[in-house]
C-alpha positions in Angstrom: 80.5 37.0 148.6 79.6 38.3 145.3 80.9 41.9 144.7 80.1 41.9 140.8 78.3 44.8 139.6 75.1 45.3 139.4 73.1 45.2 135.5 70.6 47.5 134.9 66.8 46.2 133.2 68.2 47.4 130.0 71.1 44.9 130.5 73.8 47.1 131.5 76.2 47.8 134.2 74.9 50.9 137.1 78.7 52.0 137.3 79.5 54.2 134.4 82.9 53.1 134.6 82.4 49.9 134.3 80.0 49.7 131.5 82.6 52.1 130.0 85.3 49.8 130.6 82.9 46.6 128.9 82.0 48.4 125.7 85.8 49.4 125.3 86.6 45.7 125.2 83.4 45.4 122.7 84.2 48.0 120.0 88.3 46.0 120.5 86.1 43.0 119.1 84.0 44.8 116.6 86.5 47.1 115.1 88.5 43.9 114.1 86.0 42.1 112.4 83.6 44.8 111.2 84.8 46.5 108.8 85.5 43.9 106.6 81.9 43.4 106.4 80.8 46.4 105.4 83.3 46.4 102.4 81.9 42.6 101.4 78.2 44.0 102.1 78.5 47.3 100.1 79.7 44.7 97.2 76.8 42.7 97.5 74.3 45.7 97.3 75.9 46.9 93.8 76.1 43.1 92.7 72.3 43.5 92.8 71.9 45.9 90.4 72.3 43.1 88.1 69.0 41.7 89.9 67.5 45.5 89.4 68.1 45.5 85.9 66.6 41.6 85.0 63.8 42.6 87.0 62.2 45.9 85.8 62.3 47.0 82.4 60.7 50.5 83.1 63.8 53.2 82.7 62.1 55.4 85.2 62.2 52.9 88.2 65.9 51.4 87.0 66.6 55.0 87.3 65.5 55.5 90.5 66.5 52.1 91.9 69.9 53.0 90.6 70.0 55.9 92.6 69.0 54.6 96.0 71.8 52.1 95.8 74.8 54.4 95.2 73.5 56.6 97.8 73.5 53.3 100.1 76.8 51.9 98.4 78.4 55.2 99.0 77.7 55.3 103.3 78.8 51.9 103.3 82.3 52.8 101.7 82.2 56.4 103.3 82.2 53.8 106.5 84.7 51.5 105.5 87.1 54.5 105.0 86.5 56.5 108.2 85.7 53.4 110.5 89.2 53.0 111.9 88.9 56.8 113.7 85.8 55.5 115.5 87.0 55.8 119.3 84.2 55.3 121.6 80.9 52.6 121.6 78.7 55.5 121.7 79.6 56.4 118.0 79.6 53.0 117.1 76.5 52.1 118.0 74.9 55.3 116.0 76.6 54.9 113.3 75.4 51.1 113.9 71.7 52.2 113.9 71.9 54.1 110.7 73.6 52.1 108.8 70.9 49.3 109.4 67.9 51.5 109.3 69.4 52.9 105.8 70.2 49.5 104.5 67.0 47.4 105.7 64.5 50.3 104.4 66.9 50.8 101.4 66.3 47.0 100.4 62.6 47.4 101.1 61.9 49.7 99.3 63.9 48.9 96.2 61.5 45.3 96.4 58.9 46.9 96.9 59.4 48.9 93.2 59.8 45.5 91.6 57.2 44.5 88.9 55.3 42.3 90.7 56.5 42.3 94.6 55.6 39.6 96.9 54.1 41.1 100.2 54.5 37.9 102.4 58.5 37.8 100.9 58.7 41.3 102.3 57.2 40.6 105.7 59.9 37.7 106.0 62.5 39.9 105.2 61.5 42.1 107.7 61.3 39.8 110.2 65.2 38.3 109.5 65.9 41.8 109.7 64.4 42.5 112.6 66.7 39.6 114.2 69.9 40.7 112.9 69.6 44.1 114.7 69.5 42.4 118.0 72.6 40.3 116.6 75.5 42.9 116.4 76.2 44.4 119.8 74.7 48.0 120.4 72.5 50.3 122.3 69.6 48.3 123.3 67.0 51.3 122.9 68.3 52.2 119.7 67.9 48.4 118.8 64.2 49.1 119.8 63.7 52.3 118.2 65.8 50.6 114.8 62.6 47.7 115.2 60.3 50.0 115.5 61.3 52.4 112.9 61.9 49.6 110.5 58.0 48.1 111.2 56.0 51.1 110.6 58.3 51.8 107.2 57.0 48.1 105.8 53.5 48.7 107.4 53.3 52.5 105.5 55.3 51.2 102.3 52.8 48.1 102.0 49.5 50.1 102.1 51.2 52.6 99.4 52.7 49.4 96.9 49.7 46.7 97.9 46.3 47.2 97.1 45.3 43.5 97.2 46.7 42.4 100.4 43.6 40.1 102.6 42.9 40.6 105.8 44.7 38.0 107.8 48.0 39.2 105.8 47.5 42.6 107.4 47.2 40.8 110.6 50.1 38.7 110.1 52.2 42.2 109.1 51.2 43.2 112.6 51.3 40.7 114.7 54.6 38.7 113.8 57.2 41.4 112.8 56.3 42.9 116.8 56.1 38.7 118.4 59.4 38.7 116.9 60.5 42.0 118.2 59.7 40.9 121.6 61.2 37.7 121.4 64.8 39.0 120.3 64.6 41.8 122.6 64.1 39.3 125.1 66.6 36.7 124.3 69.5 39.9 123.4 68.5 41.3 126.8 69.6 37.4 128.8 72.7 37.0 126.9 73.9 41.2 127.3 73.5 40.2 131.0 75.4 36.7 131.0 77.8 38.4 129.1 78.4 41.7 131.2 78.1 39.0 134.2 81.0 36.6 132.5 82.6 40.2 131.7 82.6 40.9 135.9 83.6 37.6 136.7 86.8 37.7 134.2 87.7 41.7 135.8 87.3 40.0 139.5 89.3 37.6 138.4 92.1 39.3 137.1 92.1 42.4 139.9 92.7 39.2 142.1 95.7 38.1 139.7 97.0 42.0 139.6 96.4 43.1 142.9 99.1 43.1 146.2 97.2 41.3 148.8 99.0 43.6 151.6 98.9 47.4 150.0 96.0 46.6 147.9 98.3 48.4 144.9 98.7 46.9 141.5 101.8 44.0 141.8 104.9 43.4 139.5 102.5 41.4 136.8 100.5 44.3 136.2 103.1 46.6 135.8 105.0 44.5 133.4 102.1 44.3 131.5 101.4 47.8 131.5 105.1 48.8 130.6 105.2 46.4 127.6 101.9 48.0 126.4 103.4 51.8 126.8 106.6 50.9 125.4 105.1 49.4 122.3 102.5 52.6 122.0 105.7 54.7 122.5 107.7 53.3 119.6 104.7 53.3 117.8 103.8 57.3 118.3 106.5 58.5 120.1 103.8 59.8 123.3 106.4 59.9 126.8 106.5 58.0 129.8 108.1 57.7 132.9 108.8 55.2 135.5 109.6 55.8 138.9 111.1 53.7 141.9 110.3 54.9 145.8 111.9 52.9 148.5 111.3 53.6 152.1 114.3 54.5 154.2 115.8 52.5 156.8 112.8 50.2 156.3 114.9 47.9 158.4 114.9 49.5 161.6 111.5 49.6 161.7 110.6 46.1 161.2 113.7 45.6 164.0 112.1 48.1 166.3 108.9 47.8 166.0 107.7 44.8 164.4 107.0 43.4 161.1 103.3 44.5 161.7 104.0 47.9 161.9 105.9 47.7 159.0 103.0 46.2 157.3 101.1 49.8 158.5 103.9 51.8 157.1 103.5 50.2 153.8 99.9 50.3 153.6 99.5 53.9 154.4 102.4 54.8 151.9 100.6 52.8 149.1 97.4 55.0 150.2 99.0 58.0 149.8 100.4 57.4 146.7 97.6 55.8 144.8 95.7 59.3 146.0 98.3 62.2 144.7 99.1 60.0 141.4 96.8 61.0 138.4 94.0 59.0 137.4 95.7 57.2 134.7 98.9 56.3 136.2 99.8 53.1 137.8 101.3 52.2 141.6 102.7 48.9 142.3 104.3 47.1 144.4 107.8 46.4 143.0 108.8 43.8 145.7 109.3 44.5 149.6 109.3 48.2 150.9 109.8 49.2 147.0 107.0 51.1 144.7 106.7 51.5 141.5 104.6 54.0 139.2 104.0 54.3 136.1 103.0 57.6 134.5 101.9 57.2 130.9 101.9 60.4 128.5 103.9 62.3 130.9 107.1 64.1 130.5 110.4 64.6 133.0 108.8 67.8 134.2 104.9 65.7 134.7 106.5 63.2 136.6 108.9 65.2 139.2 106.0 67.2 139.6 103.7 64.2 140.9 106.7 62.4 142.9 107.1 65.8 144.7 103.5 65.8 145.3 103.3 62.3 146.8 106.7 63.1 148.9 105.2 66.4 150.0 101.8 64.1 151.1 103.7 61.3 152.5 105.6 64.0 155.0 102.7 65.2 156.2 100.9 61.9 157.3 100.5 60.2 160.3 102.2 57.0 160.8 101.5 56.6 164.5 104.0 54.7 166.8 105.9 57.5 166.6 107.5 57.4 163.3 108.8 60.1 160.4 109.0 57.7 157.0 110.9 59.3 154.6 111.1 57.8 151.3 113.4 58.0 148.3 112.8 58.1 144.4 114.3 57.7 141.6 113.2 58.5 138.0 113.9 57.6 134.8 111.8 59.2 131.2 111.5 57.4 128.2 114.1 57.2 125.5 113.8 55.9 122.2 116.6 53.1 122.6 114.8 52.3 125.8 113.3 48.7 126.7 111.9 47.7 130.1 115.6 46.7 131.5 117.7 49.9 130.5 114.4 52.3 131.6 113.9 50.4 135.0 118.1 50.3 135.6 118.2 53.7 134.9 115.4 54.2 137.9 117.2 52.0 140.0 120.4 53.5 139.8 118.5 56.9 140.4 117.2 55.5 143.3 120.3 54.3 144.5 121.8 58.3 143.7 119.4 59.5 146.3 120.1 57.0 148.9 123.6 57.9 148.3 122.7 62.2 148.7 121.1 61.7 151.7 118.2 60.0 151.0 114.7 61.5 151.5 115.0 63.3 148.0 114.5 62.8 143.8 116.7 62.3 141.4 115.7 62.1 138.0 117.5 62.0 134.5 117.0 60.4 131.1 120.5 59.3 130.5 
């Protein structure tokens, strides 16, 4: 059965979280590749001033020319500078839309101050133009509105500079910059759906590779790769973390007493309960048989005991059914600079092993 989301007619995803979750990956892509271009293209538009210069001879309109191109040279660098803080798609697709509205009508209209500018040169121009919005990933209806924007500047810009233009020109300045509108549009609109479809198939895909198949919780592979990542953004910022190890008590006895399918229960409905009293952003796996393991990223020693006491203080108020009181034991270990992934999970396991020793049914937490 296909479970894949579903794609809206302007070719994205009906879950928020999901199309959120897409256009992070996109503006990973973009932000690595991007910027580079608009150093190379804010080059390219003051290497035409040599172009500006062989072409008019009227001080005035080199003046003027001059003047529309730093103001365009100078977003493009202003961009370059501040386009590592760009966080989320939504930004990037504005500033995406302006930048390409100020650069395509910027062009235009310096051609269009040229001696003797060629109207049909223009209308191809706009056309490729028109193309490359639908090209780089962004908003769809700000791709629009950018095509739309862009055609009645030529059409207003060619009746002010062309006083000779025939008729079927006109009709051509009409008629092929919106064909080709329409066309892109289209064509942008069946590959953002292949793509967001190839994007669902690769999350199914990997929630099949990350996920327990008994507790439905995140498994070891997913939480190594989740440590690695906090570990490196830890040494890299210093932002805390903690880890923490629960282990069900005398798990034994219950698979000996009543079954291995009641202890299949018992793990399910703990996994439950903790994915539900965990915050949003942290991470519950299964660490291998009647052990858990979550992840809290950002927090501190204080964050996390005050969670673990929240999904202890849950857990002892469920129903297990068959009669049973699970108790469950935890042991916590926060972040330390020296730390890698075997001295902060050893410290958690030998936490763990602390409250089994006290009694279990209890936390103990330390960062030595």
């Amino acid at each position: 059965m296909d479970e894949r989301p579903a794609i809206t007619r302007l070719g994205r995803f009906a879950d928020p979280l999901v199309e959120q979750a897409y256009e992070k990956k996109i503006l990973a892509e973009r932000k690595a590749g991007f910027r580079p271009i608009l150093l190379i293209l804010a080059a390219v538009f003051a290497l035409f001033l040599l172009a500006d210069f062989i072409s008019n001879r009227d001080p005035g309109r080199i003046a003027h020319i001059m003047s529309i191109r730093a103001a365009s040279f100078s977003w493009l660098l202003a961009l370059y500078l501040l386009f590592p803080k760009i966080r989320t798609f939504h930004t990037f697709a504005g500033i995406l839309f302006l930048t390409e509205l100020i650069i395509s009508m910027s062009v235009l209209f310096i051609s269009s101050l040229y001696e003797n500018p060629d109207f049909m040169l223009q209308l191809l121009s706009v056309v490729l133009v028109i193309f490359a919005f639908y090209v780089v990933p962004g908003r769809f209806e700000l791709m629009l509105a950018a095509t739309l924007i862009l055609w009645v500047f030529f059409l207003v810009l060619a009746m002010v500079r062309f006083s000779d233009v025939a008729l079927k020109e006109w009709v051509a300045a009409v008629l092929f910059p919106l064909a080709f509108g329409i066309t892109a549009a289209s064509l942008h609109l069946r590959l953002e759906k292949e793509k967001r479809g190839q994007f669902s198939l690769n999350r199914q895909l990997e929630e099949m590779a990350w996920k327990d198949p008994l507790t439905d919780s995140f498994n070891r592979l997913k939480f190594d790769a989740d440590l690695d990542f906090l570990l490196k953004r830890a040494k890299d910022s210093g932002e805390p973390f903690a880890v923490v190890l629960a282990d069900v008590d005398d798990f034994k006895q219950i698979n000996d007493c009543h079954g291995h399918l009641v202890g299949d229960d018992v793990l399910m409905k703990l996994a439950e309960i903790f994915r539900r009293e965990v915050r949003k952003q942290d991470l519950v796996a299964r660490w291998g048989g009647e052990e858990f393991v979550v992840l809290f990223p950002g927090a501190t020693g204080q964050i996390a005991l005050a969670v673990t006491r929240r999904m202890q203080q849950a857990r002892e108020t469920a129903e297990f059914g068959h009669g049973l009181h699970i108790t469950c034991s935890f042991g916590i270990s926060i972040w330390q600079e020296s730390d890698d992934a075997r001295i902060l999970i050893n410290r958690a396991d030998r936490n763990l092993y602390l409250a089994k020793e006290q009694g279990k049914n209890r936390i103990v937490w330390s960062t030595l």
